[in-house]
Structures are given as structure tokens and as C-alpha cells.
DSSP file (Angstrom, degrees, kcal/mol; ACC not computed):
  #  RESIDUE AA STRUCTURE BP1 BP2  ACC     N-H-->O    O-->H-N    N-H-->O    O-->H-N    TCO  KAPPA ALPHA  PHI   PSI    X-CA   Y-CA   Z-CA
    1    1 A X     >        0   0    0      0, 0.0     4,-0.7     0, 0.0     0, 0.0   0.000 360.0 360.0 360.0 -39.3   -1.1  -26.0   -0.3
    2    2 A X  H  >  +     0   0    0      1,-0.2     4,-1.0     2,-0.1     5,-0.1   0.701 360.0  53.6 -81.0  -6.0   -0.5  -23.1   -2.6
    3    3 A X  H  > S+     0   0    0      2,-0.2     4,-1.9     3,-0.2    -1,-0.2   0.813 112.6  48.4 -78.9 -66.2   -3.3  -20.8   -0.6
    4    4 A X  H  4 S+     0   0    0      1,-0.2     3,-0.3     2,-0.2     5,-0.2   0.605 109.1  52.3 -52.7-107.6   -1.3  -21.7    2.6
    5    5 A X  H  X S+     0   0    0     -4,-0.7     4,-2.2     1,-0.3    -1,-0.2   0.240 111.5  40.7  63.2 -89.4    1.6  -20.8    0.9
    6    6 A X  H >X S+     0   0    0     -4,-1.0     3,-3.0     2,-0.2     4,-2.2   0.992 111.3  61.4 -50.2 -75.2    0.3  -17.1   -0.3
    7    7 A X  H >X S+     0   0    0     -4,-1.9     4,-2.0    -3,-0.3     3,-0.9   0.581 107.2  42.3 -42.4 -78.6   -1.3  -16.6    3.2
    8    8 A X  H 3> S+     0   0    0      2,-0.3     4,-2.8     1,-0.2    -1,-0.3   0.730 112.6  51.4 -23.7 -48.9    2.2  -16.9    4.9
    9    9 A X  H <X S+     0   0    0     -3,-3.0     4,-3.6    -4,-2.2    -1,-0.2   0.968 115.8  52.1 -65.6 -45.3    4.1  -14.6    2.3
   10   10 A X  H <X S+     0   0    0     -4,-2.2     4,-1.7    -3,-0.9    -2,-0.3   0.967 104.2  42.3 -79.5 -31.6    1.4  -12.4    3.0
   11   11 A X  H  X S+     0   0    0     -4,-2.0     4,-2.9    -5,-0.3    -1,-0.2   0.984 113.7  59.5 -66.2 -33.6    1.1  -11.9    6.6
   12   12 A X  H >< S+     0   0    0     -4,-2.8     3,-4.8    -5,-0.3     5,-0.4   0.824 107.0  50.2 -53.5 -67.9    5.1  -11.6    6.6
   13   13 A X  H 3X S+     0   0    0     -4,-3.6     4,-1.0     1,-0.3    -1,-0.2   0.627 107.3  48.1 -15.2 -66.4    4.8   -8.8    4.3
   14   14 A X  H >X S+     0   0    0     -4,-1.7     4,-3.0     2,-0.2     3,-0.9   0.824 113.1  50.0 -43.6 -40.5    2.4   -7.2    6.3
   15   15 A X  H X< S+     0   0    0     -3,-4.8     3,-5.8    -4,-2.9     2,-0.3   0.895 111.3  51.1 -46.1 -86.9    4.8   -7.8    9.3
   16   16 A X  H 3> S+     0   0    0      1,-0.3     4,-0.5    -4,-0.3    -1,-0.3   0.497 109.6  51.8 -22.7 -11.6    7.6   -6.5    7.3
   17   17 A X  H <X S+     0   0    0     -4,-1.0     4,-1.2    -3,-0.9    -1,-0.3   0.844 107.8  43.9 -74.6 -68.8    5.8   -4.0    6.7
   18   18 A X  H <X S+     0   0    0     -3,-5.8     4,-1.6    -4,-3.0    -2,-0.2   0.926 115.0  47.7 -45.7 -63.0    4.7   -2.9   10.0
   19   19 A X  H  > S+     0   0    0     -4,-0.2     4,-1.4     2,-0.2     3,-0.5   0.887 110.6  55.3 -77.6 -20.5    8.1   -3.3   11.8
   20   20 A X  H >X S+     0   0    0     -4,-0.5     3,-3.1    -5,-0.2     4,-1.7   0.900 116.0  41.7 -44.2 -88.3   10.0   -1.1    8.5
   21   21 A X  H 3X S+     0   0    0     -4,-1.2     4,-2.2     1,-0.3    -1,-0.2   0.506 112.1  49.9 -58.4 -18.5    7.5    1.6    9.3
   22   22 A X  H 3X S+     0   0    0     -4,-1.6     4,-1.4    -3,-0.5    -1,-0.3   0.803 117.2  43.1 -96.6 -28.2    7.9    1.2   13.3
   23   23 A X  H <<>S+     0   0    0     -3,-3.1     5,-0.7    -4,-1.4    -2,-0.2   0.909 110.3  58.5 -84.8 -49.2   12.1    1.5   12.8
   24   24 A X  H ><5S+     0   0    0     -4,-1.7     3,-2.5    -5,-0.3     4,-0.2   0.959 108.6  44.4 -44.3 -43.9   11.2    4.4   10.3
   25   25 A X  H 3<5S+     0   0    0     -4,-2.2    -2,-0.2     1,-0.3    -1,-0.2   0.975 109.3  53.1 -50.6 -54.0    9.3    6.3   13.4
   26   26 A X  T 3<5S-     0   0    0     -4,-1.4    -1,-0.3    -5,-0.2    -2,-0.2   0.239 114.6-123.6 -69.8   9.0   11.9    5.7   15.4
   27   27 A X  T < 5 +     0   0    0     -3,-2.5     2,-0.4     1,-0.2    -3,-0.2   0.964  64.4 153.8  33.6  74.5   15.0    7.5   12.5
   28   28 A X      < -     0   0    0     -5,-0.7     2,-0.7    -4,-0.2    -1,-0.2  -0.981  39.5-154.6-142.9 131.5   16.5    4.0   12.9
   29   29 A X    >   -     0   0    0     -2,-0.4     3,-2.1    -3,-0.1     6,-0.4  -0.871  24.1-103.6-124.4 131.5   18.3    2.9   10.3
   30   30 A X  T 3  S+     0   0    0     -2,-0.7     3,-0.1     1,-0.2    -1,-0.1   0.092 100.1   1.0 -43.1 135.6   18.6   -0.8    9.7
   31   31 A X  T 3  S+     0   0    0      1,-0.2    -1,-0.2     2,-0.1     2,-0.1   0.506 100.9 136.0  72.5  -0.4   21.9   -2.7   10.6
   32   32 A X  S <> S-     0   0    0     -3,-2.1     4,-2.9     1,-0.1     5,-0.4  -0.298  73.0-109.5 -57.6 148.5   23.3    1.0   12.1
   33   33 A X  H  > S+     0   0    0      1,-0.2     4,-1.5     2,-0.2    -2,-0.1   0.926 125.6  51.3 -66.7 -45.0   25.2    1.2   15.3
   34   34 A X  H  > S+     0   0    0      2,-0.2     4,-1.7     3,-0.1    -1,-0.2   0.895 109.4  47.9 -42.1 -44.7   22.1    3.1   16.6
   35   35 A X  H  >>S+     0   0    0     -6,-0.4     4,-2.1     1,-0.2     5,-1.0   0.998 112.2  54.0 -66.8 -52.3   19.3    0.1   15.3
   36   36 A X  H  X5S+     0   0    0     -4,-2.9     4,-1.0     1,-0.2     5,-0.4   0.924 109.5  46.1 -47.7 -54.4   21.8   -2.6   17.0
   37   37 A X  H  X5S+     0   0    0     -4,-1.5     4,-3.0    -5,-0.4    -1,-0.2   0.895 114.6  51.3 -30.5 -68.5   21.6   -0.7   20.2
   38   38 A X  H  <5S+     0   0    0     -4,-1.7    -2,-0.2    -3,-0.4    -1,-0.2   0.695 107.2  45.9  64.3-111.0   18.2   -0.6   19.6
   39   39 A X  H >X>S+     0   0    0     -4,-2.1     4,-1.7     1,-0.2     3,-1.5   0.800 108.9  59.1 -46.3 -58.7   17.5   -4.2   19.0
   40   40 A X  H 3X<S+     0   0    0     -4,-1.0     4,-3.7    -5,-1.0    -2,-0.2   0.969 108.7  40.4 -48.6 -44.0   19.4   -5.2   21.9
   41   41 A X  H 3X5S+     0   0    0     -4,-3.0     4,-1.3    -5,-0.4    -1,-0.3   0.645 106.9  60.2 -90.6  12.2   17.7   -3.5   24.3
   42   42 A X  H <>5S+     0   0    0     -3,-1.5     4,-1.5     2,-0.2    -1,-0.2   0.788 108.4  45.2 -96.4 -54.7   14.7   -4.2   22.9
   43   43 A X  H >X5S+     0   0    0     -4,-1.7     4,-3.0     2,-0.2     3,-0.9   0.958 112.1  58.0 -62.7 -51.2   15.4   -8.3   23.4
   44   44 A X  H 3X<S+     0   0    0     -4,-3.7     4,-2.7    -5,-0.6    -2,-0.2   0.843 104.8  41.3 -72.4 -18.8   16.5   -7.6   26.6
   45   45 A X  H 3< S+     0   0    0     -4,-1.3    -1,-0.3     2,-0.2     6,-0.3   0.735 115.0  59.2 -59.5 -19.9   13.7   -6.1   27.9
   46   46 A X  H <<>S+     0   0    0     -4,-1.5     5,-3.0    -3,-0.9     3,-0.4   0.891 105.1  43.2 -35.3 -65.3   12.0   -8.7   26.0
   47   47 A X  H ><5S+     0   0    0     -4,-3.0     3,-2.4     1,-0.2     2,-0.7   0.952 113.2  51.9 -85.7 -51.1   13.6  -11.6   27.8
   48   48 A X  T 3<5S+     0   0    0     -4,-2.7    -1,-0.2    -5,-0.4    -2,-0.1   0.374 105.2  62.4 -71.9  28.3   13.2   -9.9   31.7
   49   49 A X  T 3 5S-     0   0    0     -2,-0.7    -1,-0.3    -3,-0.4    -2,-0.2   0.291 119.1-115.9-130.8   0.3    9.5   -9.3   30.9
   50   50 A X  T < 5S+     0   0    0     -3,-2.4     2,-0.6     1,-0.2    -3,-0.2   0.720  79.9 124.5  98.0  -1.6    9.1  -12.8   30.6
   51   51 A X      < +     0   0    0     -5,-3.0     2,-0.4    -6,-0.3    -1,-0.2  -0.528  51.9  87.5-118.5  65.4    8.1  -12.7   26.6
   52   52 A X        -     0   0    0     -2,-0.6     2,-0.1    -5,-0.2    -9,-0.0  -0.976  66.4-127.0-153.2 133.3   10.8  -15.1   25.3
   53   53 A X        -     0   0    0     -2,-0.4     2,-0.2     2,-0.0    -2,-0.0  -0.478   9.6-160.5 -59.8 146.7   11.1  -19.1   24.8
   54   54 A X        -     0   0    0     -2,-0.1     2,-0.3     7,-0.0    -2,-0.0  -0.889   6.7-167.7-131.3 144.6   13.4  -21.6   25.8
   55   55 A X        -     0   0    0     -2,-0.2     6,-0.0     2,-0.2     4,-0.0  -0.888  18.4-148.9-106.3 144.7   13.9  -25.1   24.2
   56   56 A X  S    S+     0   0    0     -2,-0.3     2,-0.2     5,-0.0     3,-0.1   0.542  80.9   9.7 -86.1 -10.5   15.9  -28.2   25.5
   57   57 A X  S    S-     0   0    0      1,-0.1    -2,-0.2     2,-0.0     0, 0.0  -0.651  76.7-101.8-143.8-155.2   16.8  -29.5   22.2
   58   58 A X  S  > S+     0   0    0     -2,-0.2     4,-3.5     3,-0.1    -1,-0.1   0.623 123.6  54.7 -70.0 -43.0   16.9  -28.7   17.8
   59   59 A X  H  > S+     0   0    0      2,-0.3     4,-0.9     1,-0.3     5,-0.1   0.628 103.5  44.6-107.0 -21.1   14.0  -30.8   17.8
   60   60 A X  H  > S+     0   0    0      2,-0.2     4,-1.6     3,-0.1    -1,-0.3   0.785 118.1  50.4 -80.9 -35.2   11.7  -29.0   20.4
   61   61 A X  H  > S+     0   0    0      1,-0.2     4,-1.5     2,-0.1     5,-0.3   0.969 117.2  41.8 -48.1 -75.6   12.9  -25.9   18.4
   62   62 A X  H  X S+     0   0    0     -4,-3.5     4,-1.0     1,-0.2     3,-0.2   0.693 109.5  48.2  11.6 -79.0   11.9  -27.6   15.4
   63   63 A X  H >X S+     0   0    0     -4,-0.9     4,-3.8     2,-0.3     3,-2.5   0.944 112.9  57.8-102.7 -65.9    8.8  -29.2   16.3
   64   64 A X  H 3< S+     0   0    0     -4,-1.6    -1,-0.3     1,-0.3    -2,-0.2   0.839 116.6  38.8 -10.8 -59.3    7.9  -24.9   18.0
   65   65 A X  H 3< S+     0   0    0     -4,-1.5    -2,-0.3    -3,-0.2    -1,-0.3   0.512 107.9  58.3 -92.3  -5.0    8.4  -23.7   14.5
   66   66 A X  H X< S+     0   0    0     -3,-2.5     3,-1.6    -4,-1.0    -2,-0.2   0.888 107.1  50.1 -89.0 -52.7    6.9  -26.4   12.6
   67   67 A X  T 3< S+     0   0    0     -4,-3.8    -2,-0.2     1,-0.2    -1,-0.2   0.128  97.4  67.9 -93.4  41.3    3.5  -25.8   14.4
   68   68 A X  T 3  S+     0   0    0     -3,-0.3    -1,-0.2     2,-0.1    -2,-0.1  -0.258  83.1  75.7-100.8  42.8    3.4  -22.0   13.8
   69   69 A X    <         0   0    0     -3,-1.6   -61,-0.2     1,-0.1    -2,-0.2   0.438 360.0 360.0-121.8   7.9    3.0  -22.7   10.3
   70   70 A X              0   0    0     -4,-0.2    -3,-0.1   -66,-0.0    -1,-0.1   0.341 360.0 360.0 -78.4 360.0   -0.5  -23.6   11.1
């Protein structure tokens, strides 16, 4: 359990890692009127490209997020 654990903390790092350095390229500075801009259009191309979820309930949200912790 504590091996699962580590392994999660680390790949977020890594994420977190990855997207800081990809908003550094990009002279975007978190939570800034630019990054929000940003971000937004960033989901919305997101969402017309087809690369987004929907769930009908909590518990199919849930249930989503429970089994990407495998």
C-alpha cells in the first residue's frame, strides 16, 4: 500500500513538473489574467476535439476516479 502510495506522489510530481515547465515556455504566469485565458481556451479546444468526459451522476464520477488509481 505504501509503494502504491509513493508511485502516485511520484508520477504527479513528474506531471507537475512537466506542465510548470510547459506554462514556463509559454511566459505564463500561474493564476494571471493571461494563464486564465490560457487555460480556457485550452479546455475549450479540449472539449470540441472530443477529449473530455461526461458523467450522469457523483457516483459514476466517483467510481471514474476511483479506478484511475490503479
Amino acid at each position: 500500500m505504501d509503494s502504491q502510495i509513493v508511485s502516485i506522489l511520484t508520477k504527479l510530481q513528474k506531471d507537475i513538473t512537466y506542465v510548470k515547465k510547459k506554462l514556463e515556455e509559454l511566459d505564463l504566469v500561474y493564476g494571471s489574467k493571461v494563464w486564465w485565458k490560457w487555460s480556457d481556451s485550452q479546455a475549450l479546444s479540449d472539449y470540441k476535439s472530443g477529449r473530455s468526459k461526461t458523467f450522469s451522476s457523483q457516483k459514476a464520477l466517483k467510481k471514474y476516479l476511483d479506478s484511475l488509481k490503479s
